[in-house]
Wavefront OBJ file of the C-alpha trace (Angstrom):
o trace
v 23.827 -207.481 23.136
v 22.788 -204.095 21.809
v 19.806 -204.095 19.964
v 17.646 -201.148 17.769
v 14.032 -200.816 19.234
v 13.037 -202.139 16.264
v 14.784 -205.596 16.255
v 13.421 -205.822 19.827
v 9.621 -205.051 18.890
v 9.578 -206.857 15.253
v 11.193 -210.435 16.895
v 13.037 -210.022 20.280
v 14.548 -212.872 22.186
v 11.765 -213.334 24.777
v 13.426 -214.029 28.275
v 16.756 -212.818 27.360
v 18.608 -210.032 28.723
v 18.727 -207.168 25.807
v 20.215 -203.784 25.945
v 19.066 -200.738 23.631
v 20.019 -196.920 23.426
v 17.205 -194.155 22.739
v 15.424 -190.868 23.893
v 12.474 -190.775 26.528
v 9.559 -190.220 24.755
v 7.282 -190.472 27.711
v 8.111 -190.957 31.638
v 4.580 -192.052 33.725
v 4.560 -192.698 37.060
v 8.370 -192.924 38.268
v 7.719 -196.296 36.162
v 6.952 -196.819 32.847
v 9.824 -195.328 29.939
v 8.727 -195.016 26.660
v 12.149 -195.387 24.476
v 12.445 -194.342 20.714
v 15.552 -195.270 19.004
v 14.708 -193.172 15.751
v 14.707 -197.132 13.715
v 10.692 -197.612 13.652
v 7.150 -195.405 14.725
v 7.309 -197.760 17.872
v 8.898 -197.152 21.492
v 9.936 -199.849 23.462
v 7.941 -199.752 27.227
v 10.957 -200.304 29.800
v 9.863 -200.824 33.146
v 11.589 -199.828 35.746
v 11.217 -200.754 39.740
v 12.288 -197.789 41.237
v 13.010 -199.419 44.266
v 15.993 -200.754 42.520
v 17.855 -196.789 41.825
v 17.905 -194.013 43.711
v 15.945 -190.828 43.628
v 18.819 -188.619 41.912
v 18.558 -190.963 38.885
v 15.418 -190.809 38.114
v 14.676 -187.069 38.331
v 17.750 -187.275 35.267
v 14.780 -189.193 33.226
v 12.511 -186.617 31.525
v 11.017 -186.727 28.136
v 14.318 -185.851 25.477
v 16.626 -187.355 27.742
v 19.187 -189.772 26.386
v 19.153 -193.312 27.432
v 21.072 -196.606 27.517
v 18.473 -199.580 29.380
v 19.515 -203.274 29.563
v 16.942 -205.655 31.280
v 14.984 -209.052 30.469
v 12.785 -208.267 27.219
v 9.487 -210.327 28.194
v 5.948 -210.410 26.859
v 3.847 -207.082 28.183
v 0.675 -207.490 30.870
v -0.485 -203.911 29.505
v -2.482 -202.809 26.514
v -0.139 -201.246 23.514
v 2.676 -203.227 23.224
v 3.228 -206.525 22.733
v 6.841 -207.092 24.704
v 8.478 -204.293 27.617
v 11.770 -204.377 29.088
v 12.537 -205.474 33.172
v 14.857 -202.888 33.391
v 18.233 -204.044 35.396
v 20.622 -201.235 34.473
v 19.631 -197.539 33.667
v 22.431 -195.233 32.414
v 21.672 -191.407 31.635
v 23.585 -190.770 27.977
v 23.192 -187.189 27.856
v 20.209 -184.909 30.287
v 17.033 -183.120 28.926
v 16.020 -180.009 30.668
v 12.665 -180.526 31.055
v 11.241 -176.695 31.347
v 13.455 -175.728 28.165
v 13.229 -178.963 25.777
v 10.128 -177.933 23.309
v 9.214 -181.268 21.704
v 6.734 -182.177 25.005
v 4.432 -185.735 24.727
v 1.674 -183.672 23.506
v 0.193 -182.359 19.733
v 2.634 -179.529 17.957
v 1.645 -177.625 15.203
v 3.563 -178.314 12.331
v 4.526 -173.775 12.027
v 6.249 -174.508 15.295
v 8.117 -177.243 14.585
v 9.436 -175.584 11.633
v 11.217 -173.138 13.997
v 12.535 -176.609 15.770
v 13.700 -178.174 12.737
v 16.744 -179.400 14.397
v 14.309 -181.909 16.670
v 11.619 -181.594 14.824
v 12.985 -185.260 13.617
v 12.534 -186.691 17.233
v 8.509 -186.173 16.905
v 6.529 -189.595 15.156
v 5.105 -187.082 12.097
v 9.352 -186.216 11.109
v 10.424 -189.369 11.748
v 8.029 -191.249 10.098
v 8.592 -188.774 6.991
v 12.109 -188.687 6.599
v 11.923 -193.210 6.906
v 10.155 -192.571 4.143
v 11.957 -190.185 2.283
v 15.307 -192.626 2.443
v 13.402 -195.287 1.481
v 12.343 -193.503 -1.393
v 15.593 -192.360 -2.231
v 16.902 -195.932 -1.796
v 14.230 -197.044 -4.650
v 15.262 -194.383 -6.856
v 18.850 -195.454 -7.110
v 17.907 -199.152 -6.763
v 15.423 -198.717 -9.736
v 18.028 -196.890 -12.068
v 20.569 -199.267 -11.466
v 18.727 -202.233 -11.893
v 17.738 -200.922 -15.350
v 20.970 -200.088 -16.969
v 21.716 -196.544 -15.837
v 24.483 -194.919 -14.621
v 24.733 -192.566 -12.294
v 26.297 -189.218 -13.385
v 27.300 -185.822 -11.023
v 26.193 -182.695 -12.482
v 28.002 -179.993 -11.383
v 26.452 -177.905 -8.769
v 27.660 -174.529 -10.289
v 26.861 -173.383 -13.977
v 27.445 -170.901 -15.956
v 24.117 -171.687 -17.979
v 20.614 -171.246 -17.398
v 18.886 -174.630 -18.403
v 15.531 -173.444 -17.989
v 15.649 -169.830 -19.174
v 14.195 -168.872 -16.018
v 16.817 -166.172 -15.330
v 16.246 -167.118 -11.362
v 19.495 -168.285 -10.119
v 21.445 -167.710 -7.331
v 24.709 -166.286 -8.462
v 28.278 -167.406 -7.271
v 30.955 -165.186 -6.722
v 33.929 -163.981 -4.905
v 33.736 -160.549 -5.768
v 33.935 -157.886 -3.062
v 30.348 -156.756 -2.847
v 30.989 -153.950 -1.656
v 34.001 -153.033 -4.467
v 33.674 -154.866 -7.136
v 35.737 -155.210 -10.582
v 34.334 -152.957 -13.087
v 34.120 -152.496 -16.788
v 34.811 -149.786 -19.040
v 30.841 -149.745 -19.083
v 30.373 -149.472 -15.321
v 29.080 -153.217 -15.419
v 30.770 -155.841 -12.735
v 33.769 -157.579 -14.487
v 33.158 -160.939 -14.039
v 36.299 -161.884 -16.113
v 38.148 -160.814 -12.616
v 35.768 -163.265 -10.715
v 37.164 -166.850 -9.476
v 35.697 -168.873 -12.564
v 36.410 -166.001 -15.112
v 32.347 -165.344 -15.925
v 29.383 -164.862 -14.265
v 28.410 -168.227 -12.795
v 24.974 -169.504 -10.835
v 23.761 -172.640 -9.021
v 22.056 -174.921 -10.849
v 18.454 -174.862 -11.556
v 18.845 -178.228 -13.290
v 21.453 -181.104 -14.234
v 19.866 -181.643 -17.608
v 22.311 -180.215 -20.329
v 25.000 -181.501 -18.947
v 23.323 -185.041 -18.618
v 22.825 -184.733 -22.117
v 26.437 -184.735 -22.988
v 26.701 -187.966 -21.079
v 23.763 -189.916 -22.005
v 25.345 -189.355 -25.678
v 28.390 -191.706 -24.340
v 27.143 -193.498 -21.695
v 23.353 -194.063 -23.104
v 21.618 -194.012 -20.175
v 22.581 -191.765 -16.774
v 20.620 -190.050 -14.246
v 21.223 -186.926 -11.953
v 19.545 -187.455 -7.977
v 21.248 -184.209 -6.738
v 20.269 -180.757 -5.172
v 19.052 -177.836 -7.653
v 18.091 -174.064 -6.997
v 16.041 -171.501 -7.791
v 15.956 -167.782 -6.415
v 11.960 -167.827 -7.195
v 10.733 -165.722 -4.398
v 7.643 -167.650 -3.648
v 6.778 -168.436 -0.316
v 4.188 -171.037 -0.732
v 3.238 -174.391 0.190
v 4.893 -175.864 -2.874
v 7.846 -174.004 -3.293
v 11.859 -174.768 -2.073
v 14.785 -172.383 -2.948
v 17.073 -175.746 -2.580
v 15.096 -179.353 -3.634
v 16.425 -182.441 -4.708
v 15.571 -183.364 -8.562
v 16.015 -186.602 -10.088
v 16.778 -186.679 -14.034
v 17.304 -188.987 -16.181
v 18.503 -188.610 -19.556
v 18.836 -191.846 -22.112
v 19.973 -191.709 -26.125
v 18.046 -193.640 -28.696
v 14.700 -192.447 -26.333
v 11.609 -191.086 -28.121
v 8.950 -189.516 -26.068
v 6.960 -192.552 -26.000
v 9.655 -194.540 -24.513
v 10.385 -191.699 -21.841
v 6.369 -191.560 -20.880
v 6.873 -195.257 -20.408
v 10.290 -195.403 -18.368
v 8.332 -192.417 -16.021
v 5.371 -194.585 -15.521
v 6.865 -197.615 -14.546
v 9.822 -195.324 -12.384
v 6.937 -193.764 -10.905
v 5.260 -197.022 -10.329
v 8.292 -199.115 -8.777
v 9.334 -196.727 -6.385
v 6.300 -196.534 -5.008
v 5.756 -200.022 -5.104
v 8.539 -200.042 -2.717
v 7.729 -197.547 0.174
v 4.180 -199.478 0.391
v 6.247 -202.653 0.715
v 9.013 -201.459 2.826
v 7.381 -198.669 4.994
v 3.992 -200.015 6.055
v 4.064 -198.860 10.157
v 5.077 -195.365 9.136
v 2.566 -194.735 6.000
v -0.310 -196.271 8.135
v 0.912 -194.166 11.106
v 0.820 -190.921 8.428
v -2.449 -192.155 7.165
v -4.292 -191.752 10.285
v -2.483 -188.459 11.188
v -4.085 -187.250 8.105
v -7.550 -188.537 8.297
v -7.452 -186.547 11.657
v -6.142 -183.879 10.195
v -9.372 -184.061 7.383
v -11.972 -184.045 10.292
v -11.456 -180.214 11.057
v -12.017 -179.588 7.116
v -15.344 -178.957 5.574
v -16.452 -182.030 3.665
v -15.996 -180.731 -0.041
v -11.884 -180.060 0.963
v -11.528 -183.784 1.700
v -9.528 -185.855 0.224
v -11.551 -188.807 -1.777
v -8.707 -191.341 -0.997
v -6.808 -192.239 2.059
v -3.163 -192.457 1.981
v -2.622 -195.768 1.358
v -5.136 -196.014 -1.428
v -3.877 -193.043 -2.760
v -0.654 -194.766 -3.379
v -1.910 -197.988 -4.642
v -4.190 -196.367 -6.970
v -0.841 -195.293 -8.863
v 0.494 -198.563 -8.751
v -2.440 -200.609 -9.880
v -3.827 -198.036 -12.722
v -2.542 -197.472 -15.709
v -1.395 -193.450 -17.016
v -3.660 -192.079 -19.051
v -2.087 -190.346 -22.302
v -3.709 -187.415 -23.523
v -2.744 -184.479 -26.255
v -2.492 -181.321 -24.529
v -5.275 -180.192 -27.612
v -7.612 -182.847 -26.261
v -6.676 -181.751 -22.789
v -7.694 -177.759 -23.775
v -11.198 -179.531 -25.174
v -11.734 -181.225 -22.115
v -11.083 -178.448 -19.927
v -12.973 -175.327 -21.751
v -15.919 -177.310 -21.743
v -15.636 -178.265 -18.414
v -18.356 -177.156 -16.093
v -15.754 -175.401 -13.446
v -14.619 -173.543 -16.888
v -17.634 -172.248 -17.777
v -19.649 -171.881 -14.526
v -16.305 -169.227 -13.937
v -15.153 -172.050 -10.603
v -11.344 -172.220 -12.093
v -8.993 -169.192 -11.083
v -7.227 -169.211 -14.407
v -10.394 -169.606 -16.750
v -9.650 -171.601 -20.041
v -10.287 -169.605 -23.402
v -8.565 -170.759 -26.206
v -5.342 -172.734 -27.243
v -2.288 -172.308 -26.121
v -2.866 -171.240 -22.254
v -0.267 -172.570 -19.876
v -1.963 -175.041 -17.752
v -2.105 -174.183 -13.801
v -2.494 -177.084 -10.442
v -6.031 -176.582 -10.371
v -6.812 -177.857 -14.238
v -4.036 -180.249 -13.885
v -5.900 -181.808 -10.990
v -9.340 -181.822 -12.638
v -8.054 -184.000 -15.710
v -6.833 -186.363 -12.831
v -9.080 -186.196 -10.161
v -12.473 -185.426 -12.070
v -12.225 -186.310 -15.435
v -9.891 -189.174 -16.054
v -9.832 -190.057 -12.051
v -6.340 -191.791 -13.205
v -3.046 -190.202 -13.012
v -2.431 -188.209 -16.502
v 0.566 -187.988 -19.155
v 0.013 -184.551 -21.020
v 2.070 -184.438 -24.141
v 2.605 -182.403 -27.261
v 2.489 -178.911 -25.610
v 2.705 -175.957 -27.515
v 6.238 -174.816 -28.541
v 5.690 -171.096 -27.052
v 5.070 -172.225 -23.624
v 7.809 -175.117 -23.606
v 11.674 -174.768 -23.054
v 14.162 -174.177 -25.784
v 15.395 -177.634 -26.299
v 12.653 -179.881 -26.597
v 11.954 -181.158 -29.824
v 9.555 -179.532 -32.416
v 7.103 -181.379 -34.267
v 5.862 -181.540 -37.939
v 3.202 -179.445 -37.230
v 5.798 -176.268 -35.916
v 3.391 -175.132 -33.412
v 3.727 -178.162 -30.841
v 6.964 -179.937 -28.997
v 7.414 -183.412 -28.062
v 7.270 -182.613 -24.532
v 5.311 -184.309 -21.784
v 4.012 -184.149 -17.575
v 3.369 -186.821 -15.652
v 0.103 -185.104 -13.324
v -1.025 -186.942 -10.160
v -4.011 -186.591 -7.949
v -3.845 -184.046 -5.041
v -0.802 -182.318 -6.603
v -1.275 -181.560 -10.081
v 2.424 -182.285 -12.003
v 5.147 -184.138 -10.519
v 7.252 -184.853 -14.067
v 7.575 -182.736 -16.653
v 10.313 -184.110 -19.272
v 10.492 -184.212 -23.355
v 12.153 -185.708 -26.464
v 15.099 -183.539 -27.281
v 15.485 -181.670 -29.840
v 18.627 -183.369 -32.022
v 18.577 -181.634 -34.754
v 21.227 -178.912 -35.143
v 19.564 -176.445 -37.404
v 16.377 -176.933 -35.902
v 18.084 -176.184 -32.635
v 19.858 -173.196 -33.566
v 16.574 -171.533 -35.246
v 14.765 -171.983 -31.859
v 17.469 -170.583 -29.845
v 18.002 -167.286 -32.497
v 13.996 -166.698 -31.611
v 14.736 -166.779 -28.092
v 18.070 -164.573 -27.607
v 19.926 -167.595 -26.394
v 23.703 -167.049 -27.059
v 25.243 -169.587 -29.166
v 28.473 -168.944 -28.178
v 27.572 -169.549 -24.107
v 26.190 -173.205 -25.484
v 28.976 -174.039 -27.771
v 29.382 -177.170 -26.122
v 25.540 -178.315 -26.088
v 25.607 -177.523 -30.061
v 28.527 -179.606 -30.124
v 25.862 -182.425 -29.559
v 24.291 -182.315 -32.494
v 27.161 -182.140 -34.586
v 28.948 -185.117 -33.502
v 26.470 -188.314 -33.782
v 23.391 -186.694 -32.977
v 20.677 -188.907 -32.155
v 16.901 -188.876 -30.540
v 17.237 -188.862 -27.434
v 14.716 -187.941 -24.289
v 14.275 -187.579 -20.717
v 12.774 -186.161 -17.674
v 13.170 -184.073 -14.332
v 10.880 -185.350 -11.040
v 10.975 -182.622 -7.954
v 12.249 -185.324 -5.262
v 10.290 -183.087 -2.581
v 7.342 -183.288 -4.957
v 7.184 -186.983 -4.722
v 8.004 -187.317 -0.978
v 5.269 -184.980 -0.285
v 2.936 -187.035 -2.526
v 3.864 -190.531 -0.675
v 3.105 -189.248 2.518
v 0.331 -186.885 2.837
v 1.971 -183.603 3.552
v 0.422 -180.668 2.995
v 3.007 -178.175 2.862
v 6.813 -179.133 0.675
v 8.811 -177.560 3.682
v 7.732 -180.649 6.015
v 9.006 -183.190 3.684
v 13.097 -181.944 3.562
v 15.117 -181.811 6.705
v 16.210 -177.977 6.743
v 14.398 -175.921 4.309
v 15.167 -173.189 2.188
v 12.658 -170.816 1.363
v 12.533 -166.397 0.792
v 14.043 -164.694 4.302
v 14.593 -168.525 5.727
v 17.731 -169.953 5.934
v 18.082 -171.187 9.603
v 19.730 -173.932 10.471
l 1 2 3 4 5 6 7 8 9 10 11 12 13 14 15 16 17 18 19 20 21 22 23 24 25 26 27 28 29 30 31 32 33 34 35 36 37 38 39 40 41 42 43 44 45 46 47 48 49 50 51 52 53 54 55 56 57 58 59 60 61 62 63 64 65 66 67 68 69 70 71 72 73 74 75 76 77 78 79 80 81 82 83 84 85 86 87 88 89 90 91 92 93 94 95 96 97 98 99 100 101 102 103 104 105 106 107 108 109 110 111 112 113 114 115 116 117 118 119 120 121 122 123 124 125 126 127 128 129 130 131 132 133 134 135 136 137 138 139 140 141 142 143 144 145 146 147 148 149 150 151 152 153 154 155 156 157 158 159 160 161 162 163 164 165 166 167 168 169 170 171 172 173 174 175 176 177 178 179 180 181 182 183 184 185 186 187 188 189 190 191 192 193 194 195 196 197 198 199 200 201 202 203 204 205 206 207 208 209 210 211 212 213 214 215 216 217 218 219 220 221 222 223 224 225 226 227 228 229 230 231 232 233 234 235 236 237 238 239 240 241 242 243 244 245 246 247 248 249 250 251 252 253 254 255 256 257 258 259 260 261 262 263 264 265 266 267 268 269 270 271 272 273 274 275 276 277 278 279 280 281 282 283 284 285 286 287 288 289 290 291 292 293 294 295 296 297 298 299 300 301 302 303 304 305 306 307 308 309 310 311 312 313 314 315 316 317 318 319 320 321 322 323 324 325 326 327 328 329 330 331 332 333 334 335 336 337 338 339 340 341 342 343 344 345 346 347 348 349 350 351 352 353 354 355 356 357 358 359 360 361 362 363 364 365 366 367 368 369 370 371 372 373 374 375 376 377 378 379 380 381 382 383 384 385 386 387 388 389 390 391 392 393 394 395 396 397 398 399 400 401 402 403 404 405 406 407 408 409 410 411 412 413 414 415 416 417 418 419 420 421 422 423 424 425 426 427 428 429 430 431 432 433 434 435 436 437 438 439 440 441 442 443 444 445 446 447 448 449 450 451 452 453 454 455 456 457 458 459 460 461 462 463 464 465 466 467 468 469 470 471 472 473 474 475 476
């Protein structure tokens, strides 16, 4: 009977014969096989008695090389692992040439693997990672559904810009080289294939809007884009965001659905992934011991993660938050980059870290931002300077939510977008909202990479997604 390495290494049938497929992680002395299946951290040792097959065979086993092994799984003599395989019969599934195949039985950095991302996977660090990462993408459905959402498609191209950003990537069948033009000497985009200029989508939010106003409660888990051209260790061009978007939510209700999202799905990778984060956990604390002492992290990765399960969010005003942080002592001994002055500064990582790490040491809601640095849509308050908008900050990476109440309120809506140059007539449909049973309603938009990278250690976003898109990289 087949089996998955991991079936054979969790509770294997001891003295029964047992076949598995898998890649040679290891080959030691004409003997010993190490055999990874890609289903747990672990190989399975399968030793062989080369007596038993002929020379020709085993110069086909080198480390990449494709496997099927059948044999009597018994308990091991040897120090590592607690059963091997007697191997009987030894079939070569596909050959690794051993002078050309780059991911060796020795330490890579993680630059070159990059440029190997299509094995990359076959090392413990990417495996371990992307376990993870479905797991975590398991919880995220699992958690929506078993809480009355439905999950809604937004369309992948747009012809709206949901965060004003103005950096899209633009769609288009136009020949680039002789385009359509106007009496103006602008590109016609009424000659393109959708009729107007369209984009991929930064975001899944206005149109999740228009559903949660049927359907009540819905959520997006999809990929979004952004022609930013920043090249750093936090940055995608193409990332997965997860949205939800629920009617009859004020933002107190949506800071408490993202805590307790937050909470359950990482409830479940500390459940349901305990080899790979321990496995990650040491990689990094080995990682730390090349770093001077002051760029260490304070919590290992395990605690890291079950101090946002067992702690409560702090809620703060982003005025409170402004107090805190101008009379901070990074603030005014000049340590922050971005030095706080008065109200009304956009917040950067590095303040959005102190509130967690140094001040509160508790992950952080920030809510009631000011209007001027805050999106068009989210909902103004009595005062007119502030909007009912919130971020969810965590330790080590500053925010990983930022979501709001909506603004419902037609006029209020229309005033805001006036200010702002937004073109009524390209939203007709969103206004449509508010005119026909307009209601509070709230949600929220969580980087998926963000959150990945946060549950298991990684320093840089690009190692937490299988292919990466970033500025001049699209390989693969």
């Amino acid at each position: 009977m087949l089996h998955s390495v991991k079936e054979l290494l969790d509770k294997g049938p001891i003295g029964k014969e047992v076949a598995v497929n898998g890649w040679v992680r290891s080959f030691r002395s004409n003997r010993f096989i190490a055999l990874n299946d890609g289903s747990t951290i672990g190989n399975i040792q399968c030793v062989v008695d080369f007596e038993q097959f002929n020379e020709s065979l085993l110069k086909q086993i080198n480390t990449g090389a494709a496997l099927n092994v059948s044999g009597v799984l018994v308990e091991s003599q040897g120090k590592g692992q607690s059963v091997e395989i007697q191997v009987k019969k030894l079939v070569v599934l596909g050959e690794a040439d051993a002078e050309s195949y780059p991911i060796q039985p020795k330490k890579h950095s993680l630059e070159f693997l990059r440029e190997k991302a299509h094995l990359r996977v076959r090392t413990n660090t990417f495996a371990a990672v992307m376990r993870v990462r479905s797991a975590l993408s398991f919880a995220v459905h699992q958690y929506f559904q078993k809480n009355g959402f439905y999950y809604f498609h937004a369309p992948i191209i747009t012809g709206s810009d949901a965060e004003g950003a103005g950096e899209m990537f633009r769609v288009t069948t136009l020949d680039e080289k002789n385009p359509p033009l106007t009496d103006n000497g602008e590109v016609n985009y009424k000659e393109d294939f959708f009729g107007k200029e369209t984009n991929l989508t930064v975001s899944g939010q206005l149109e999740a809007e228009a559903y949660a106003m049927g359907l009540g409660k819905v959520y997006t888990f999809g990929p979004t884009f952004r022609a930013e051209n920043s090249n750093t260790s936090r940055h995608l061009a193409e990332f997965w965001m997860i949205e939800p978007e629920m009617a009859f939510y004020d933002l107190d209700a949506n800071m408490d659905l993202a805590e307790d999202f937050i909470k359950a799905v990482i409830a479940y990778v500390l459940e349901n992934c305990t080899e790979d984060l321990q496995f990650l956990e040491k990689r990094l604390l080995d990682e730390e011991k090349s770093k001077p002492l002051a760029e260490r992290s304070e919590m290992a990765l395990l605690d890291k993660l079950r101090f946002i399960v067992d702690n409560d969010f702090k809620r703060v005003t982003y005025t409170e938050a402004i107090a805190i942080l101008r009379n901070s002592k990074p603030n005014k001994k000049g340590k922050f980059q971005y030095r706080i002055d008065e109200w009304g500064a956009d917040l950067q990582s590095e303040h959005e870290r102190f509130l967690v790490e140094k001040h509160f040491k508790c992950p952080v809601i920030l809510f009631d931002y000011p209007a001027k640095i805050k999106a068009f849509y989210m909902r103004l308050n009595e005062d007119e300077k502030t909007v009912r908008a919130m971020d969810v900050l965590f330790p080590g990476i500053g925010e990983i939510v930022g979501g709001s109440q909506r603004e419902e309120r037609l006029d209020v809506l229309l005033e805001k977008m006036k200010a702002l140059n937004i073109d009524e007539k390209e939203l007709w449909w969103y206004l449509d909202l508010r005119k026909f049973g307009t209601a509070v309603h709230s949600g929220f938009g969580l980087g998926f990479e963000r959150l990945v990278q946060f549950a298991t250690g990684m320093g840089n976003i690009r190692d937490v997604i299988p292919f990466p898109r970033t500025p001049q990289n699209a390989e693969f």
